[in-house]
Structures are given as C-alpha cells and as structure tokens.
KEMITOR-381625 format. One record per residue (C-alpha): residue number from 1; residue in three letters; x, y negated, z negated. Coordinates in pm, 1 decimal. Layout:
{vomi NUM, ALA, {X, Y, Z}} ...
***
This chain:
{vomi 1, UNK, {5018.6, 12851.5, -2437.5}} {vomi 2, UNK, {5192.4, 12519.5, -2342.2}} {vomi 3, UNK, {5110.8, 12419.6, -1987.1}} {vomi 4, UNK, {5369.2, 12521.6, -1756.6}} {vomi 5, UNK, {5544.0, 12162.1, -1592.1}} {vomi 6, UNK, {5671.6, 12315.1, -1301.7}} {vomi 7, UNK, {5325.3, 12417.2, -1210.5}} {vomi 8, UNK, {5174.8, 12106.3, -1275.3}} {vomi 9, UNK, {5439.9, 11915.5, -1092.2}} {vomi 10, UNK, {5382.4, 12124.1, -803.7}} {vomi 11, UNK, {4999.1, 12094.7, -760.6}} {vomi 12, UNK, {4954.3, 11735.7, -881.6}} {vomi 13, UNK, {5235.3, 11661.8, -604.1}} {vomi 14, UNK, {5030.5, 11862.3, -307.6}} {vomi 15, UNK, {4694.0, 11704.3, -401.6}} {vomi 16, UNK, {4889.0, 11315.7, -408.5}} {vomi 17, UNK, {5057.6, 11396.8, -108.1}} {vomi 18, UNK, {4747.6, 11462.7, 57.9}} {vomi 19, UNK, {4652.5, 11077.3, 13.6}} {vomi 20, UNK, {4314.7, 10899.8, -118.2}} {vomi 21, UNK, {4027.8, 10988.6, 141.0}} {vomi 22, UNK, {3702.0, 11175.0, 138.1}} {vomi 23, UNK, {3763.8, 11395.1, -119.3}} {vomi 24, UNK, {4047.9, 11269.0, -333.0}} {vomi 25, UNK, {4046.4, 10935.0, -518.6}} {vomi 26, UNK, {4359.1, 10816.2, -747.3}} {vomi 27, UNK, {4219.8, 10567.1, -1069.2}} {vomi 28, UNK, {4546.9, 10405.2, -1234.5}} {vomi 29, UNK, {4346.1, 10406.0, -1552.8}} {vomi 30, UNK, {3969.1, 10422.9, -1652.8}} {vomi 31, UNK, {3858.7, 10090.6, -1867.3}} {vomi 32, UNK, {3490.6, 10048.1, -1703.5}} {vomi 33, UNK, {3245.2, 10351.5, -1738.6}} {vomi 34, UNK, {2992.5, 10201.7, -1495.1}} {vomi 35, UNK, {3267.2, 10155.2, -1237.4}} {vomi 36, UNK, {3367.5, 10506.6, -1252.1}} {vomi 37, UNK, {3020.2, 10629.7, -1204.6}} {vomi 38, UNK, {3003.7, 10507.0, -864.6}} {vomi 39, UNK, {3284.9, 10728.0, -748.7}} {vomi 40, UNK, {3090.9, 11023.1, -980.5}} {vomi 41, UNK, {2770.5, 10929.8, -742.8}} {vomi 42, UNK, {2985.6, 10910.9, -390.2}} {vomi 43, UNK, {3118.7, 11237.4, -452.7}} {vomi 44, UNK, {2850.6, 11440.6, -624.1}} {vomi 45, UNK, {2620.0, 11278.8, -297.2}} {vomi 46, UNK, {2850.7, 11356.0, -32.1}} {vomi 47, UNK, {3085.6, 11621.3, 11.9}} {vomi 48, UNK, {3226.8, 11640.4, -365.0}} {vomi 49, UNK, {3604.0, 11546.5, -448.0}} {vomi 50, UNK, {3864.8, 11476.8, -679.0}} {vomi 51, UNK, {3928.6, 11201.0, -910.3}} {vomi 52, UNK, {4327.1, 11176.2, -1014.0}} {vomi 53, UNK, {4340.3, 10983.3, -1337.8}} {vomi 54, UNK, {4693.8, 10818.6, -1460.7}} {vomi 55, UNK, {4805.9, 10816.3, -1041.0}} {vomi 56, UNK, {4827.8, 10453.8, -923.7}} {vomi 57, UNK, {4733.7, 10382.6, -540.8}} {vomi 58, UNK, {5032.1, 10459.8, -437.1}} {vomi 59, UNK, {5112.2, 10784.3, -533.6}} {vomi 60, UNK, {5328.1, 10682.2, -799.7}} {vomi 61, UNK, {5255.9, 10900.3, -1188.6}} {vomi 62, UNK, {5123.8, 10640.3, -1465.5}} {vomi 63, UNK, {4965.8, 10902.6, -1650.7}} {vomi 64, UNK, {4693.0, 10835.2, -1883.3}} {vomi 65, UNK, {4676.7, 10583.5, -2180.7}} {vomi 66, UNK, {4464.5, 10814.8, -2427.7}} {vomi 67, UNK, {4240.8, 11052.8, -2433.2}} {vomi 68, UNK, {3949.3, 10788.3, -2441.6}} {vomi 69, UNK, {3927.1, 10782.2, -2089.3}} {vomi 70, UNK, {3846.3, 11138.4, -2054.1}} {vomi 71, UNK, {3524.8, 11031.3, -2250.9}} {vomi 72, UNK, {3434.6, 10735.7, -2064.7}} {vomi 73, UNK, {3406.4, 11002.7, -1721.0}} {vomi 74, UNK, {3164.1, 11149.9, -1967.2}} {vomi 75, UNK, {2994.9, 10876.5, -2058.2}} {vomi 76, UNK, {2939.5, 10720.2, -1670.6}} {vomi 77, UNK, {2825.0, 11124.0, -1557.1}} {vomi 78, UNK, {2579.8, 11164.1, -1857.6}} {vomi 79, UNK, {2420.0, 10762.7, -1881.6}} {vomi 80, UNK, {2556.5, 10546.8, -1606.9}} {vomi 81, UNK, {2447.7, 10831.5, -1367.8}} {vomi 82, UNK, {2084.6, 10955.5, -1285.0}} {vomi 83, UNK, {2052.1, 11311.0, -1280.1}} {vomi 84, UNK, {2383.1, 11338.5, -1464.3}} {vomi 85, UNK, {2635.8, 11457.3, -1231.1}} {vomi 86, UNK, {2820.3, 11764.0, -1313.7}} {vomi 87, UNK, {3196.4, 11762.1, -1359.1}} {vomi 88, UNK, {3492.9, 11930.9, -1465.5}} {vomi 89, UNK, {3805.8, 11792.9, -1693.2}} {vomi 90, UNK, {4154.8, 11971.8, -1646.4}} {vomi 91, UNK, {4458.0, 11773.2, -1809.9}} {vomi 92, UNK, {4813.2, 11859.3, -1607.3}} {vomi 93, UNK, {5167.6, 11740.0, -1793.5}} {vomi 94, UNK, {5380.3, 11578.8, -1513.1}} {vomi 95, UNK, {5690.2, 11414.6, -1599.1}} {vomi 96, UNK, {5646.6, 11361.4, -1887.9}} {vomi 97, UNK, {5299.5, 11195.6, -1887.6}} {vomi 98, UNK, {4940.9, 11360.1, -1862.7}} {vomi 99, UNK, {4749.7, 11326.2, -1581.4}} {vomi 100, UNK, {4336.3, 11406.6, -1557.6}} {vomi 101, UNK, {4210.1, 11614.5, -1267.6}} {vomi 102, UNK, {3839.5, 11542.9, -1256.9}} {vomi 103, UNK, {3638.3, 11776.9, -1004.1}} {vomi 104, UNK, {3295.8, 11654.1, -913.2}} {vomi 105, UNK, {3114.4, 11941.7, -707.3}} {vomi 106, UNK, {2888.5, 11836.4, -422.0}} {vomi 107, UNK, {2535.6, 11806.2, -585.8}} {vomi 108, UNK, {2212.8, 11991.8, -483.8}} {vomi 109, UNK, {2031.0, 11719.6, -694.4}} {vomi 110, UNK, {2054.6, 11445.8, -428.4}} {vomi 111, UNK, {2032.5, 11148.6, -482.3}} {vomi 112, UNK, {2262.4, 11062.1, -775.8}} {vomi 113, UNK, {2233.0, 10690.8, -889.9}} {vomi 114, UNK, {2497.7, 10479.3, -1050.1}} {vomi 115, UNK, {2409.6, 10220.3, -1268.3}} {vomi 116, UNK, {2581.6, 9880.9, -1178.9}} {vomi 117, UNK, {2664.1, 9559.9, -1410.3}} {vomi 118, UNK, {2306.8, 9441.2, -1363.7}} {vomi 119, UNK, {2119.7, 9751.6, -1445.2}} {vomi 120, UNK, {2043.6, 9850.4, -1073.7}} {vomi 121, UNK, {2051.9, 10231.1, -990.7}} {vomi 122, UNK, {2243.1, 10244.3, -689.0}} {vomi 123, UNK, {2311.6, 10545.5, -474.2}} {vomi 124, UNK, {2634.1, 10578.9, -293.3}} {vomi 125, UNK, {2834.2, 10765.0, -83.0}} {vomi 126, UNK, {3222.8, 10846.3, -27.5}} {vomi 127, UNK, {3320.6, 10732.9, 335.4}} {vomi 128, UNK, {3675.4, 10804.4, 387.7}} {vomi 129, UNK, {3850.0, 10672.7, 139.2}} {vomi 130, UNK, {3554.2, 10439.0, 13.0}} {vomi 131, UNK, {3233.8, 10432.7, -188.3}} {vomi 132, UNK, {2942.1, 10298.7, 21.4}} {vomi 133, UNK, {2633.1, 10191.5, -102.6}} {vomi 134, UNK, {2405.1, 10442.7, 76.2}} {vomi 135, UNK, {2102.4, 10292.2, 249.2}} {vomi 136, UNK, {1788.4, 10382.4, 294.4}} {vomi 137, UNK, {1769.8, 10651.8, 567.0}} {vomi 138, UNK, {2050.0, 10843.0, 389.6}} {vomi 139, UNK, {1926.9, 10854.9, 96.9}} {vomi 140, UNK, {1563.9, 10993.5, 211.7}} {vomi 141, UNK, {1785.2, 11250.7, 403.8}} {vomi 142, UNK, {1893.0, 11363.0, 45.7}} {vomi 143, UNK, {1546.5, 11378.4, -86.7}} {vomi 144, UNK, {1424.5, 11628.4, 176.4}} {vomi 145, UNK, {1663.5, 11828.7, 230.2}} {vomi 146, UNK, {1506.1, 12101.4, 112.6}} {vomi 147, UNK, {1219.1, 12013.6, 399.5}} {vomi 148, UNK, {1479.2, 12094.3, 657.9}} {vomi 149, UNK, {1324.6, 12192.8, 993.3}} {vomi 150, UNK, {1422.5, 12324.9, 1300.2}} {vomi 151, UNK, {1477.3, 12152.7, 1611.1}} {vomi 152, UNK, {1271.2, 12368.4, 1821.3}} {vomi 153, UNK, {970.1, 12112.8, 1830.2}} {vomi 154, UNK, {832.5, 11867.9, 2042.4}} {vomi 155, UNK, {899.4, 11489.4, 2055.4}} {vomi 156, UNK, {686.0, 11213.7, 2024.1}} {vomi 157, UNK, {765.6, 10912.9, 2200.0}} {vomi 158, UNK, {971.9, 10755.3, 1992.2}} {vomi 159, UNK, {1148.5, 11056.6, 1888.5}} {vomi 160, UNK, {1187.4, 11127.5, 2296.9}} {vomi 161, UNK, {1293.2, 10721.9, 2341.6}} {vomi 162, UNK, {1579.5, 10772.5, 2050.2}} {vomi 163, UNK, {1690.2, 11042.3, 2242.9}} {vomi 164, UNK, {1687.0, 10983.8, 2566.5}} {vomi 165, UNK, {1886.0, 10643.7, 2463.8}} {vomi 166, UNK, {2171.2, 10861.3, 2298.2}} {vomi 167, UNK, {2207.6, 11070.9, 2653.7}} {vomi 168, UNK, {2322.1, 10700.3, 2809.0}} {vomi 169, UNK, {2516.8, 10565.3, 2455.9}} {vomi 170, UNK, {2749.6, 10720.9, 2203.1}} {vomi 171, UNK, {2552.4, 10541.9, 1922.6}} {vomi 172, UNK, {2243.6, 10345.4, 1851.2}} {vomi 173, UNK, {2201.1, 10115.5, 1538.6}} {vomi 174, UNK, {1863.7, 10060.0, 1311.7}} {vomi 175, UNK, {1749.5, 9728.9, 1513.1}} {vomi 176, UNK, {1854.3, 9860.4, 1800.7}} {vomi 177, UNK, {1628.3, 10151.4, 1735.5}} {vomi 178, UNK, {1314.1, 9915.8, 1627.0}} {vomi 179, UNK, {1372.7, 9740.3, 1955.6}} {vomi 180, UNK, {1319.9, 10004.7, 2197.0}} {vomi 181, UNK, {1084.8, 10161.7, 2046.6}} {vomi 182, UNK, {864.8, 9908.2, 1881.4}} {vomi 183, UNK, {785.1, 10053.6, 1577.4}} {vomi 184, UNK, {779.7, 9906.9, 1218.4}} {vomi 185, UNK, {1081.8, 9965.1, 994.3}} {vomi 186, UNK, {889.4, 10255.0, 836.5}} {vomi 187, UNK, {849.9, 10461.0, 1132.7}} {vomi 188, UNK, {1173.6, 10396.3, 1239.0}} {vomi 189, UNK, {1306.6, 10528.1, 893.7}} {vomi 190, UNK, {1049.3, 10843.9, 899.2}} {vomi 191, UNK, {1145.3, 10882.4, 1253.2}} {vomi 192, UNK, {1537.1, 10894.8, 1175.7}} {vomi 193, UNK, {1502.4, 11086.6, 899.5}} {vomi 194, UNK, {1332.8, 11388.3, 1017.3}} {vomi 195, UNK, {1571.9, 11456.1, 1324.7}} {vomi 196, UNK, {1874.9, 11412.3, 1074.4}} {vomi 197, UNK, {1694.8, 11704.8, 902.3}} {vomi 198, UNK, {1640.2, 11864.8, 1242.7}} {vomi 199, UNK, {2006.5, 11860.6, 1345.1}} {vomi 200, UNK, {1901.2, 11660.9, 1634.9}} {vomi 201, UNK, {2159.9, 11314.5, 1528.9}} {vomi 202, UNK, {2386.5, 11266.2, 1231.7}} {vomi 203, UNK, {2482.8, 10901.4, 1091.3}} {vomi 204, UNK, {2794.6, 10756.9, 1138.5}} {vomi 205, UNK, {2872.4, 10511.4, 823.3}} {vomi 206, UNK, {3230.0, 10446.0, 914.0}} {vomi 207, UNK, {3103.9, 10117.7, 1025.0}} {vomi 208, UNK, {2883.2, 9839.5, 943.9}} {vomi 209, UNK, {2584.2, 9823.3, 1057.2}} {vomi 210, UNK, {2574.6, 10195.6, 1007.7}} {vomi 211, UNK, {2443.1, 10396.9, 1360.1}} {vomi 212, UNK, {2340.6, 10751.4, 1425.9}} {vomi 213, UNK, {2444.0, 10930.6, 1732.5}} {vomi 214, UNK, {2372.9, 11308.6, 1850.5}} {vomi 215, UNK, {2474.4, 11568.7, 1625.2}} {vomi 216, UNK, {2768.0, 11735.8, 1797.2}} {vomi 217, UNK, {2852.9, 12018.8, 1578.5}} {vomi 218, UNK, {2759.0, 12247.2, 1320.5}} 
***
C-alpha cells in the first residue's frame, strides 16, 4: 500500500508545529552515531520523545539523505548505548522527501549511558529542549527506583534541616545543602536521594547548578 501523503503531511506538520522541547527533537541529518545516542539516552532516561529526522531546526522539511541513517539510530541504541535503548522506526513521505519518525519510549532500565568521543559512558537527560549530562543524584534516583518509599517516616536531622530550609526558600542547591547541614558529599547525595524517592523534593535541572525544591505535585 503506498503511504498516503496527505496523511503524512498532516501529522509530520502537527508534531513540527509543536516545536523542539522535552519530547520532540528535529536532527537535519544523522552523520555521527555517538552523537545521536545521547538524545537516545535523554529520552529513554527521562520522559521518552521523538526524534524527527530530515526536519532542520527550524521547522523547515530536508528529508533524509539515505536510508543509512536509519541504521546509524540502530547502531548508537544497540553499541553507543548501555542497556540498549528500545526504539521504533516509522518513515512518512512529505513533499516529496522522506522523513524518519523515531519514538524512544521512556525506559524502566534506568540509567541508559551514551558513549561519548572518548569512550566515557555518560548518562543524560532531556531538559526542555536540551540533553543534560545527568549528575550524580539523578542518576542514583534512577537506580532505585524500584526502592521507592513512602513519605510517612521520620526525619533525621539532616533530612529535618533540608526541609525545614525549603519551608523559608523556593530552592536549595548541593553546597548549599553540605553547608547547613555539615555532612560529607556522600550523605548529602544518600540524603537527597532517598526523599526524591519519598516524594518529599523533586530536582529542578533547568538551571546550573542544578537545585531541588519541595515536590509540589503528583
């Protein structure tokens, strides 16, 4: 059955329309594998998303060069990324040109690494309309999630210190955290950790330094 152009126009429009951001990311062509794999890790570690292939940044239709790209999102999932991230491949005929619609699902194997130029596994994460390199707090968040707890426990006193900070301030930042409550990096990091898994605060990465604040909502 040839694909129906009308169709394709119509959907590929609505999803560029909708602009890059957390879930949608627009690649005017694929020529590094290892590149790609970081967007396959922000998405697969975050919230999942969309990768438009043959769209330049601005919206405009390119479409893509050959079907070779198609196998280098195969070849940054299954060797520049550890686990593998899972994907799927759908190819849409818009004006003329073919465009790939590559759909990364969020993971429940977090952390996914990316492999960069020097051989480093790196985890990221998709922040708006960016990959972020995800540091360390985040990415021990990932590998206990499956610990979550409830928040119906006691603090300690530097759990009680955190919090009692975040009634007075919006936000509170790593060495802000180590300050108050004089504790070694560790701590602070197990500390953070389990009242992200507690639903107590969340981290806010739209900035840098990164911060965590209260969890507000569900």
């Amino acid at each position: 059955m040839k694909p129906d152009p009308h169709k394709s126009l119509r959907y590929i429009r609505k999803l560029i329309l909708s602009g890059e951001g957390q879930q949608l990311d627009f690649k005017f062509e694929i020529s590094d594998a290892k590149k790609i794999a970081r967007t396959l890790s922000a998405f697969s570690n975050t919230t999942g998303g969309k990768l438009l292939i043959g769209v330049k940044d601005n919206g405009k239709i390119s479409g893509i060069q050959s079907d070779e790209e198609a196998y280098m999102v195969e070849t940054a999932a299954r060797i520049y990324c550890h686990p593998e991230v899972s994907f799927r491949i759908k190819k849409w005929f818009v004006e003329g040109k073919w465009v790939l619609e590559v759909e990364i699902p969020q993971s429940t194997l977090r952390p996914h690494y990316a492999q960069d130029e020097k051989g480093k596994w790196i985890a990221y994460m998709r922040v708006g309309d960016q990959n972020m390199q995800a540091d360390r707090v985040m990415v021990s968040v990932w590998k206990n999630t499956s610990k979550k707890r409830s928040a119906f426990l006691s603090y300690n006193k530097e759990e009680k210190a955190l919090v009692d900070y975040l009634e007075d301030h919006d936000e509170i930042s790593f060495s802000k955290f180590l300050k108050i409550a004089r504790i070694s990096p560790e701590q602070a990091e197990h500390i953070l950790v389990n009242l992200i898994l507690m639903d107590v605060i969340e981290m806010n990465a739209t900035g840098q330094p990164v911060s965590f604040k209260r969890k507000t909502g569900p």
